[in-house]
C-alpha positions as CSV (number, residue, x, y, z in Angstrom):
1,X,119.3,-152.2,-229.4
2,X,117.4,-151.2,-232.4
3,X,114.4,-152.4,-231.0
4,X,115.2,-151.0,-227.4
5,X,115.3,-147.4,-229.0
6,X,112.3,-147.7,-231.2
7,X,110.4,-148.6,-228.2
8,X,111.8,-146.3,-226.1
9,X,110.4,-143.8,-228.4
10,X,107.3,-145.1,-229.4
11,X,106.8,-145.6,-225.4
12,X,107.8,-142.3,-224.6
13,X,104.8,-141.4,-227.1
14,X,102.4,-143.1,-225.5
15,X,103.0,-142.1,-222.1
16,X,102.6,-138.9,-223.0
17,X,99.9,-139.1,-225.0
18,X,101.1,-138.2,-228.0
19,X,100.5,-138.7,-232.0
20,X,103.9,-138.7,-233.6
21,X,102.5,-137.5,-237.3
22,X,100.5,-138.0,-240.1
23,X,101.4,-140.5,-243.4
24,X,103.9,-139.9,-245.0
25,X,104.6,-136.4,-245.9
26,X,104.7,-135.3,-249.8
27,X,107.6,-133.4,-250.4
28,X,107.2,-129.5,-249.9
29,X,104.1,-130.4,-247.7
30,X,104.6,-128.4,-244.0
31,X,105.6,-130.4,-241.2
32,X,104.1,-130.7,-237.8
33,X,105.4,-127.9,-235.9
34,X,108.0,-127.7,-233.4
35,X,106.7,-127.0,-229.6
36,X,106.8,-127.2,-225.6
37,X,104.7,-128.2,-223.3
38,X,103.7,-129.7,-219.8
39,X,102.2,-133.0,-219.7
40,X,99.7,-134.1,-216.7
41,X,99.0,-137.9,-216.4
42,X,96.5,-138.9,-214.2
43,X,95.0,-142.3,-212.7
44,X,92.0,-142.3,-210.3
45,X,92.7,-142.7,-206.8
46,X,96.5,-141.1,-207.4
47,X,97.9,-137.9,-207.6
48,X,98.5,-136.6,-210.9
49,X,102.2,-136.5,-212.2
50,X,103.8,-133.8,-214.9
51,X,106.9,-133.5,-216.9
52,X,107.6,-131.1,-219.9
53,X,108.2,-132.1,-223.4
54,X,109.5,-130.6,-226.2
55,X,109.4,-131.8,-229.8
56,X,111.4,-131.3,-232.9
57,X,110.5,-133.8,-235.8
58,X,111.3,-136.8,-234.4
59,X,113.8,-135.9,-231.4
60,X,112.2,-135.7,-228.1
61,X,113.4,-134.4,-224.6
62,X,111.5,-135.4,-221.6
63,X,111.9,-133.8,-218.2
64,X,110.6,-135.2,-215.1
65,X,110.9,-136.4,-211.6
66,X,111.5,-140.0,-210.5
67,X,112.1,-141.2,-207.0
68,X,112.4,-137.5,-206.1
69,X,115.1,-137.1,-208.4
70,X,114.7,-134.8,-211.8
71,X,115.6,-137.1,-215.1
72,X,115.6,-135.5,-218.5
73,X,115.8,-138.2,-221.6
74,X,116.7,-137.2,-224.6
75,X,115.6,-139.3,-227.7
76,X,117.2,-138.9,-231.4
77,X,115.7,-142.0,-233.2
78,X,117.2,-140.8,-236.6
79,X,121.1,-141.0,-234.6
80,X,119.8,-144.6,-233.0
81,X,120.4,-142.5,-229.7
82,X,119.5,-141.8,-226.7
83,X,120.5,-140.0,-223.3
84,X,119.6,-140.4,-219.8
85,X,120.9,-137.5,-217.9
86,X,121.0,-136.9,-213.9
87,X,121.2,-133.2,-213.5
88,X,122.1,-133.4,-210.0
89,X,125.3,-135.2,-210.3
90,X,125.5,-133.8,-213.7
91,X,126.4,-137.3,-215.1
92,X,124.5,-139.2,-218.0
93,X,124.8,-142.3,-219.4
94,X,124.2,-143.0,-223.3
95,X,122.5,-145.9,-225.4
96,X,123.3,-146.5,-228.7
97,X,121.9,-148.9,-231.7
98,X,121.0,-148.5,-235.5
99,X,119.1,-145.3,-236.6
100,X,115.1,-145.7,-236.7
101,X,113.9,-144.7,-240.2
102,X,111.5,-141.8,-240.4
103,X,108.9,-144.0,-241.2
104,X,109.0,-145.6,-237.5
105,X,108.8,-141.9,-236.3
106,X,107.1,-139.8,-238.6
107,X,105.5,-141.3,-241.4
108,X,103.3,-144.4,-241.7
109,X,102.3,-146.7,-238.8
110,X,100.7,-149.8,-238.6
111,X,98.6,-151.2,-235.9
112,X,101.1,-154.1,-235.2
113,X,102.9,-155.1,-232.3
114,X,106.9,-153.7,-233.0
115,X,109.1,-156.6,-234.3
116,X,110.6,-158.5,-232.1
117,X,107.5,-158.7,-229.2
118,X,108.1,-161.4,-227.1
119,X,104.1,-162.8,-227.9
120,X,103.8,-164.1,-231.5
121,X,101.1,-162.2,-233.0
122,X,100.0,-162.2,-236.8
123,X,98.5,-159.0,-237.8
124,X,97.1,-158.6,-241.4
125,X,95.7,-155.9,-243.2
126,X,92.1,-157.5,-244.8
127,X,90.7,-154.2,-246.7
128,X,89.4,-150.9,-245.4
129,X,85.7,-149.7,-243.7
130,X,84.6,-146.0,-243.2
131,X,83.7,-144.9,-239.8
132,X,83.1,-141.1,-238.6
133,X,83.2,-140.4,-242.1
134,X,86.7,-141.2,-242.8
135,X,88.0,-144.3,-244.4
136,X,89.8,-146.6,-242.0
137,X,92.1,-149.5,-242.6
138,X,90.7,-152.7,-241.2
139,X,93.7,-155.0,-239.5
140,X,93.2,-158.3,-237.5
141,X,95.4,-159.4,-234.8
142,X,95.6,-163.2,-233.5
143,X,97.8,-164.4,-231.5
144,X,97.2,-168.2,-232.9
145,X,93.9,-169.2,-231.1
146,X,91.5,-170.2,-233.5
147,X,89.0,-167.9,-233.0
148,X,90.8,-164.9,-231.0
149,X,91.3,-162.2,-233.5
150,X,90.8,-158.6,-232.7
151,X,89.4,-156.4,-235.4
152,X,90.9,-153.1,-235.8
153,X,89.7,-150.3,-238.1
154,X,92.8,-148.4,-238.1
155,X,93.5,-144.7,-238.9
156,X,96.9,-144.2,-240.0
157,X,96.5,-140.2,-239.6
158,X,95.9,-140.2,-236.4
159,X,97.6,-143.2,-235.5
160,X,94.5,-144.0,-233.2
161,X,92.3,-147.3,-233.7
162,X,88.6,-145.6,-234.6
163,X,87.4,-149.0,-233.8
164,X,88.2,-152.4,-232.0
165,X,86.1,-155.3,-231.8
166,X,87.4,-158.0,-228.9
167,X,88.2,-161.5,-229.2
168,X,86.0,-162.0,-226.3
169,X,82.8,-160.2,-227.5
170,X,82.6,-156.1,-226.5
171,X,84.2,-153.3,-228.5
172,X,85.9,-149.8,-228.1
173,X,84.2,-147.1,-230.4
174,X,85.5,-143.5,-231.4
175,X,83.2,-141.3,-232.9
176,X,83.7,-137.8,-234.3
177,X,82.0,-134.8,-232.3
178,X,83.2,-131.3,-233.7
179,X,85.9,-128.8,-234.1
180,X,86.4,-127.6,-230.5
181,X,88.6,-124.8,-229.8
182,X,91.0,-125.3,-226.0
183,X,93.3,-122.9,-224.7
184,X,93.6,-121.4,-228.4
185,X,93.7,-124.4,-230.1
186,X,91.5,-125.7,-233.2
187,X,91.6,-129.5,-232.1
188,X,88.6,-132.4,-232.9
189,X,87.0,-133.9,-230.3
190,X,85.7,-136.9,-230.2
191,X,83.8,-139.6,-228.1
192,X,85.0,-142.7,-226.9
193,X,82.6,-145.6,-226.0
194,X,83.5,-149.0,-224.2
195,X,80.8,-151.7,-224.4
196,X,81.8,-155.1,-222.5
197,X,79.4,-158.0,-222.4
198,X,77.9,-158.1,-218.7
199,X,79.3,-154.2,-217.9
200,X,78.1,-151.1,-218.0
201,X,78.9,-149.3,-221.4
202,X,81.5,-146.5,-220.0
203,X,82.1,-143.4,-222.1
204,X,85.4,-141.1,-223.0
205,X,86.5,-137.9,-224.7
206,X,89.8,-137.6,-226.6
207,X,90.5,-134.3,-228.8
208,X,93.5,-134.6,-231.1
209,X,95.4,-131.3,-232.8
210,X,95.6,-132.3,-236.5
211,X,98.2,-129.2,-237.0
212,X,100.8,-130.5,-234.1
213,X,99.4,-134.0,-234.4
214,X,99.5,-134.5,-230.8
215,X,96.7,-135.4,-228.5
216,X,95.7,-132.0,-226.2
217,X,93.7,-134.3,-224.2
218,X,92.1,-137.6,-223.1
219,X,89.8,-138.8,-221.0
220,X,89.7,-142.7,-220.7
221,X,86.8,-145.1,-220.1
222,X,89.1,-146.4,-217.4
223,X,89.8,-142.8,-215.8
224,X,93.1,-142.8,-216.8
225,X,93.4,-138.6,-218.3
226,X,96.4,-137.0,-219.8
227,X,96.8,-133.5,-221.0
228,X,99.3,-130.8,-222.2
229,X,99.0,-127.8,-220.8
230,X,101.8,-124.3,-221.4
231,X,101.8,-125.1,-225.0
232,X,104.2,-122.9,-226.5
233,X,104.3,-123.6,-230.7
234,X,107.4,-122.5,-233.1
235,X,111.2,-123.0,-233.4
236,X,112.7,-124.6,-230.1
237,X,116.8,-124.1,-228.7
238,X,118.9,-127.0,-230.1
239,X,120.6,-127.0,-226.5
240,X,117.5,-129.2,-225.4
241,X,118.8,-132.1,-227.9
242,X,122.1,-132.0,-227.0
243,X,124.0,-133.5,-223.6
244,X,125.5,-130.1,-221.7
245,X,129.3,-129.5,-222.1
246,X,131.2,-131.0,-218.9
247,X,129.1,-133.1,-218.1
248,X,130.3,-137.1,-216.9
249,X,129.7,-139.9,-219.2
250,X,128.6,-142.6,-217.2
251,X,128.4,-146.8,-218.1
252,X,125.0,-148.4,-217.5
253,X,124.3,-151.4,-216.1
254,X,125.2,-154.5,-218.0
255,X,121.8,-155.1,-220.0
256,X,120.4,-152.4,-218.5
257,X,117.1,-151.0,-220.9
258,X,116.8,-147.3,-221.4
259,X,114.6,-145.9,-218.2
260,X,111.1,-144.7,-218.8
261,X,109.4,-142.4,-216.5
């Protein structure tokens, strides 16, 4: 279960494009603030889908519609909990497991798979590089083919990989632009560029607010785009972490994993 939730999370992240935090913070130092906000996932050829976040530290609440049905999933890594809650029937059903430290959530992350993956992948840290003027740690990942490494250059801030060089031959580049300003934000943007032996090089943007340490937006070599749009910064209710009174605890399937959107 501990592993379940710390995915959950971590997945939860990612689907919404998001960048937990920085390293870990020195005492007194501010933290990322709270906020709300819509996020829009795209894929080419579909129609886009939304949901709205909001973010606390490290609790998240998720709001969105699946199977024509509104979910809402609320996710307190630091109580090992989370909540799945069906506002039509007003019933919800609860998954519990050990607590995820901070660190998991908010402090330092590594580029390695979560423990416990079902592939057996080593992943070593072998020294550090600079790239885009900022000094990256450099990781390799093999999954025990001689020869198959990926090379990461890996920075922790952003939790973003600056660079990756594949096993296969090709690479995935982010470079540094400029200090843009979006819908009254002061967020970098930078460029993304995918080179593949025998394909056209295809390009990307991704710009990244250092001060919520979230990604505002991303476009994808692939076309896949997220976004957040109705940002709304500062102090959010504590009602949004917490199940509603009267509402029906429910039992979830036997082995049942926590739904994702």
């Amino acid at each position: 279960m501990y592993i379940r939730l710390k995915n959950a999370f971590l997945g939860a992240a990612a689907l919404l494009g998001l960048s937990l935090a920085a390293p870990t913070i020195a005492a007194g130092a501010e933290r990322p603030q709270a906020y709300s906000a819509i996020a829009i996932h795209g894929f080419p050829g579909r129609a886009e889908t939304s949901g709205r976040i909001v973010k606390s530290g490290s609790r998240i609440r998720l709001e969105y519609t699946r199977d024509g049905q509104k979910v809402v999933q609320i996710i307190l890594p630091a109580q090992g909990v989370m909540y799945l809650l069906n506002p039509r029937d007003k019933t919800y059903m609860e998954f519990r497991g050990p607590s995820v430290p901070t660190t998991s959530t908010e402090g330092y992350t590594s580029p390695c798979p979560p423990t416990g993956s079902a592939r057996k992948i080593t992943c070593r840290k072998i020294g550090s590089e600079v790239i885009s003027g900022i000094t990256a740690e450099k990781w390799v990942l093999a999954s025990g083919q001689q020869g198959r490494a990926l090379t990461i250059l890996w920075d922790p801030a952003r939790k973003r990989a600056l660079r990756q060089d594949f096993p296969g031959g090709g690479n995935m580049v982010m470079g540094f632009v400029a200090m843009e300003e979006i819908a009254g934000r002061k967020v970098e943007h930078w460029l993304i560029r995918l080179a593949i032996p025998g394909q056209k090089v295809q390009g990307g943007d991704w710009w990244f607010d250092p001060e919520l340490r979230v990604t505002l937006r991303e476009n994808l070599p692939s076309g896949e785009t997220r976004r957040l749009e109705n940002i709304k910064v500062g102090p959010v209710d504590e009602a949004a972490f917490q199940v509603p009174s009267g509402w029906t605890l429910v039992k979830a399937p036997a082995g049942a994993a926590p739904a994702r959107k």
